[in-house]
N, C-alpha and C positions, 0 to 999 in steps of 0.2 A: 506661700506668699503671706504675711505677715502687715495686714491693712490697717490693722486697728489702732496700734500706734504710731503709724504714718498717715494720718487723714491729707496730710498733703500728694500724699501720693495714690490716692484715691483718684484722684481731679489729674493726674498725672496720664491712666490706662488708656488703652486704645478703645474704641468702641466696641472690639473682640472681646477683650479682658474685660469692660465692663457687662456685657451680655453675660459672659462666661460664668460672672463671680454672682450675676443676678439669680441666671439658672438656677445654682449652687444653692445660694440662699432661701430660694423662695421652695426650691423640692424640698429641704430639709423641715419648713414651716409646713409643707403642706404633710410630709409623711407624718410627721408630728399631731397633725391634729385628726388625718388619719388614723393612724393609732390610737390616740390619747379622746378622741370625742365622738362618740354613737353617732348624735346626731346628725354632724358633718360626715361621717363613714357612710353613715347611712344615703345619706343625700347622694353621696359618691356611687355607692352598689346601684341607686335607683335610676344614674345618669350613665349607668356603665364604664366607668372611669373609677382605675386605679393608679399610685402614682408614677409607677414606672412607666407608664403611658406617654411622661414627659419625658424627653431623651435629647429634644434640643432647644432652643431660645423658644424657637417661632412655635413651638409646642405649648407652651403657658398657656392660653388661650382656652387651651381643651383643660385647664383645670374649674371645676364647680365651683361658684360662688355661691355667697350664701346671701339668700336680700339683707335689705334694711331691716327690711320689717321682723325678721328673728332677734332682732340686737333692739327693736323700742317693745317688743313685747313685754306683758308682765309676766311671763309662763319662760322667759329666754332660757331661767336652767335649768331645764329639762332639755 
């Protein structure tokens, strides 16, 4: 399905399809930073969450955030 040059048909999906294409979205961000960032991995190993852990909508929830307060720190890249 081909979104990105039909923003009209974005606004179009069912509440399914848009769950669906959320899911999609948000596991590839998170494997992402999984992989690519310690710090977030780490916080993830510490919370016992990995991201295949998500497998449906109502599953996101169980992904780690990370606070505020890592992103106004002066120390963030690390």
């Amino acid at each position: 399905m081909l979104l990105i040059a039909d923003v009209d048909k974005l606004y179009r999906l069912s509440t399914s399809e848009q769950k669906e294409l959320t899911l999609c979205l948000i596991k590839d961000i998170v494997v992402h930073h999984f992989e690519n960032n310690p710090y977030y991995k780490k916080l993830c190993e510490e919370q016992g969450f990995v991201p295949s852990d998500v497998k449906v909508f109502d599953e996101l929830t169980k992904i780690p955030l990370m606070p505020v307060s890592v992103f106004k720190s002066g120390d963030n890249y690390e």
